[in-house]
N, C-alpha and C positions, 0 to 999 in steps of 0.2 A: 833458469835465467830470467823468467818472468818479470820477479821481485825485482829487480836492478833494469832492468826495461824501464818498470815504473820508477822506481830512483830515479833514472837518468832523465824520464820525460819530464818528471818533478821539479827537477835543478833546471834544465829547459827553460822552465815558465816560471821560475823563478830568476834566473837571469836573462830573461828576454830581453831588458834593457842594457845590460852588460855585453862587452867584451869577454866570448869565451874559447878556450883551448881544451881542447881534450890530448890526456895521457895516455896513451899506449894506444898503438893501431894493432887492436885484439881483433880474435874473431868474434868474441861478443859486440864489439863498438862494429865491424861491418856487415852482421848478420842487421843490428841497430838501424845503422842508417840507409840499407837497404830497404827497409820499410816507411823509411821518411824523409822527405826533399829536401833538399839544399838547409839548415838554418842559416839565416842570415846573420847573424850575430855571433857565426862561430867562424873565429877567422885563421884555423890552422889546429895540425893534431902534433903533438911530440911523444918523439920516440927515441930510444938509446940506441935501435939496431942501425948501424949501417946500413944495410942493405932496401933499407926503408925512406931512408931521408931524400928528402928534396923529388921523393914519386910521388905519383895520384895514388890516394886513397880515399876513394870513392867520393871522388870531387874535392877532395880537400890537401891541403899541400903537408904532406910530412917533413917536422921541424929537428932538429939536435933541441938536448933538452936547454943548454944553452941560450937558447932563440927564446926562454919565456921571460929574459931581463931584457932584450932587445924589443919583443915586439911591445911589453908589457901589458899583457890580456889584465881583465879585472877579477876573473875567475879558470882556475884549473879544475876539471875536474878530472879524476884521477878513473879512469877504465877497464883496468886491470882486475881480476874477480881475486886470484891468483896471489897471497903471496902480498896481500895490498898495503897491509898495518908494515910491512919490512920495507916497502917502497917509500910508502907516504916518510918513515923516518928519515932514510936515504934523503929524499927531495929534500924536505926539513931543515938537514943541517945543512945541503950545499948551495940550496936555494932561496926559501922559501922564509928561512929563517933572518936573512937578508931582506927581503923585499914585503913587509907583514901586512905589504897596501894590497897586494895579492892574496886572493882568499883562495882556498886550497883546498877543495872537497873530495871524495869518493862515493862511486857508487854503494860499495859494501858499508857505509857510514861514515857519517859525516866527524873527523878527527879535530877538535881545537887545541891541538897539542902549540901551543909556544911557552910552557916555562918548561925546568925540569923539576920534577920534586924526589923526594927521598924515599927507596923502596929498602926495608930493613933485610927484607929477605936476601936482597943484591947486596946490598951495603953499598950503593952508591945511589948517586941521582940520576933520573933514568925522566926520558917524557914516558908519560903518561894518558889512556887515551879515553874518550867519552865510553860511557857505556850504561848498559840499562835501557827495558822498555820505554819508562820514564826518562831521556838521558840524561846522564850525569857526568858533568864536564871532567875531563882527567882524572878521573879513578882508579884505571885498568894500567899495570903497570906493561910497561910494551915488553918487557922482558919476562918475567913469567908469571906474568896474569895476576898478580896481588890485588884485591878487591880492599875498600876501607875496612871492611869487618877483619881480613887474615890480617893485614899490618895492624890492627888494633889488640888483635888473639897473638902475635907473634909476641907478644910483651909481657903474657901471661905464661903463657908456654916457657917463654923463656926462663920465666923467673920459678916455676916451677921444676923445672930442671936444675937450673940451681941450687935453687932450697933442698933438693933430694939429690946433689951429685954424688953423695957417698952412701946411696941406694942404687938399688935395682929396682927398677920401676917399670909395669905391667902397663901399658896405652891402648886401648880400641881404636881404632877412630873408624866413623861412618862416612863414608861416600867422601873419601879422603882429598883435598884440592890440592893438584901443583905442586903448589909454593912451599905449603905445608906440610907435606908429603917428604919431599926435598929437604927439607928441614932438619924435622924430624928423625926420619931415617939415620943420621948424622951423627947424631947424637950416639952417646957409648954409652952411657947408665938409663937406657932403654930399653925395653923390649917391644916392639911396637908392632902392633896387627892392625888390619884394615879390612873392611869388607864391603860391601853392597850386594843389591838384588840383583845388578847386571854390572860388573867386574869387569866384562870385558869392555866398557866406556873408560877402564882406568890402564894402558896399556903401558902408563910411564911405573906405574907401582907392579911391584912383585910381588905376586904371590897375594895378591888382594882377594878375598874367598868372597866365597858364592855365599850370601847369607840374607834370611831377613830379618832385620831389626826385631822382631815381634816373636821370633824365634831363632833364639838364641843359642849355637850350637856348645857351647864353651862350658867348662866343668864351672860350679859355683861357686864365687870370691874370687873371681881368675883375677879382675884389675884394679887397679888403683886409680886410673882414671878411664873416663871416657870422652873423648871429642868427637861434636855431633854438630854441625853448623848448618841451618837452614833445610833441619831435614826434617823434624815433626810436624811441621807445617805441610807436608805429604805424606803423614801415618793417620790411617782413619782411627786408629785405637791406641788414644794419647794414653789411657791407663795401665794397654797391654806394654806399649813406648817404655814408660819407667818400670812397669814389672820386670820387663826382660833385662833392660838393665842394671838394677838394683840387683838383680837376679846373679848377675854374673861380676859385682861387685865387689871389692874384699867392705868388711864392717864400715871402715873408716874410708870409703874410698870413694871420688864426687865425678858427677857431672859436669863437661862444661860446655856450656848451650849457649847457640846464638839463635836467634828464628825474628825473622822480619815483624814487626808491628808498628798499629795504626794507631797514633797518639789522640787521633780526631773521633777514635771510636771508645766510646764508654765501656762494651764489654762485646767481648770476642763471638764474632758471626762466626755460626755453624751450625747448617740445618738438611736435613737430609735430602729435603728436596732438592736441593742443589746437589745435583748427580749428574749432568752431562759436563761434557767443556764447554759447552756454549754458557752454560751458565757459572758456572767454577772462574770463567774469565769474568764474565761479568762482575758477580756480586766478591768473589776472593782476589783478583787479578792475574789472577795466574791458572791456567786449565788443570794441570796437577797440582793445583793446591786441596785441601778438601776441610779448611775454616781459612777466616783470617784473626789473627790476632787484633783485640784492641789491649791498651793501658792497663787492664787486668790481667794482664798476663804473668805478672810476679807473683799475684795474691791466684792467683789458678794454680801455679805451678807448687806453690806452696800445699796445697793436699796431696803431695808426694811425697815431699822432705821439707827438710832446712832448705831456704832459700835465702842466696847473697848475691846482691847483684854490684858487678863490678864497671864500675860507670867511668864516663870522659874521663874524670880528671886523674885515673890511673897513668895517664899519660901527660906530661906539659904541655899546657897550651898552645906554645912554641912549637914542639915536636909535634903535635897534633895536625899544625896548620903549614909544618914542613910536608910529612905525609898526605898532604890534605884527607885528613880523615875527618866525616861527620861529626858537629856537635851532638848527635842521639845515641851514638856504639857505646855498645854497651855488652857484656856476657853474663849469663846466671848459671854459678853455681848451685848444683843441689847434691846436698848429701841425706844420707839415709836418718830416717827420724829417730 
């Protein structure tokens, strides 16, 4: 609970000149303000329980959540650890979405959801929430987690299933997400397998095997494709990476790779000395990263296979900026040379 300690002292002194309310009288928010006096600036907490409204909690008056159009604070922040992204929606549509002069945060992160955009995997418009170390405004679909990269690969996928609906078709996929899990699965002129090094982080997939990428337990030519998204950028042995799976590949049968890169770097860092996470954060951005890619990364991947990279405007423009997907998504195919 630390981490959200410091959240909450953060937004504190950040609206120290504001009008604030806090949401939910949790026992995080009174373990909280046990350790700290009166703020002057905060003038009421709101809560849905009955049993809470209009008592002391710990010097402050508990409100109905109604009371935040009456009293009109200048900032919520939202207290609750619990369960928060399904709250903050809640408030959203009966509140919040109303009154936009009200800025509306959380401790667990800070949400700028006011439009809706379009998540394929739903098939409707759904908000959408910040996300990323770096954050990135409405990304994260609130329903099940679509990132710009899977609604970008949902188009491809797609169209690959069609192109082959009157096949049977053999799919890998690594450290399989959600959305595209869900998918997938779905699908009937499929045969689809999934694995990782720890399977049990995947509890919505069946039957997802125990494997490492690097060793490959599958008879030889088993697939016709393999999906892999943002995962060789955590394999120290990018050669052993496509041996294994070219390995387990039919002749004619590709790759389709997404993996983060840095447009501002000429050619891709990776040096041995970078071996702890203190440093893997630093110079890659990420502790389990172990290179980062720069703009070289087609003509790298290219000492494997054929390489095609399938860029923005596989998608309209339009439809791009409905999903708010990045101008940079992009996937590489590689098939065997």
């Amino acid at each position: 609970m630390e981490k959200y300690e410091k959240m909450l002292e953060s937004m504190i002194r950040q609206f120290q000149n504001k009008k604030i309310m806090f949401y939910g009288a949790s026992l995080f928010l009174e373990n909280f303000l046990k350790k700290h006096p009166i703020i002057k600036n905060v003038i009421g907490i709101i809560d849905k329980d009955s049993n809470k409204i209009n008592k002391d909690f710990c010097g402050y008056k508990v409100f109905p959540p109604s009371y935040i159009e009456t009293l009109k604070p200048d900032n919520v922040i939202l207290t609750i650890v619990n369960n928060s992204q399904e709250i903050y929606l809640s408030l959203f549509d009966t509140i919040f979405s109303k009154h936009p002069e009200i800025e509306f945060s959380s401790i667990t992160g800070k949400y700028s959801t006011n439009v809706k955009y379009y998540c394929p995997f739903c098939d409707k418009e759904l908000y959408f929430f910040d996300f990323g170390k770096k954050t990135r405004p409405n990304v994260k679909c609130s329903v099940c987690g679509s990132l710009e990269r899977h609604r970008f690969l949902y188009f491809i996928y797609k169209e690959i299933i069609k192109r082959n609906q009157n096949k049977h078709l053999t799919i890998l996929h690594t450290a399989p997400e959600k959305c595209i899990y869900n998918f997938l699965k779905e699908q009937s002129n499929i045969e689809y397998t999934t694995i990782d090094i720890n399977p049990e982080k995947y509890t919505f997939a069946n039957n997802c095997l125990k494997m490492d990428i690097l060793d490959l337990k599958f008879p030889p030519e088993t697939f016709d494709y393999i999906f892999t998204n943002h995962v060789i950028e955590h394999i120290p042995d990018e050669f052993g990476f496509f041996r294994e799976c070219f390995k387990v590949l039919k002749p004619n049968g590709k790759i389709i790779l997404t993996a983060p890169y840095f447009e501002d770097l000429e050619k891709t860092l990776e040096d041995p000395a970078i071996n702890t996470d203190e440093k893997r954060l630093k110079y890659y951005g990420q502790k389990d990263h172990v290179r980062k890619y720069g703009k070289d990364i087609f003509d790298r991947f290219k000492q494997y296979g054929n390489v095609t990279v399938i860029e923005k405007n596989y998608i309209p423009s339009d439809l791009r900026s409905k999903m708010n997907i990045t101008e940079k998504e992009n996937a590489i195919i590689i098939s065997k040379q």
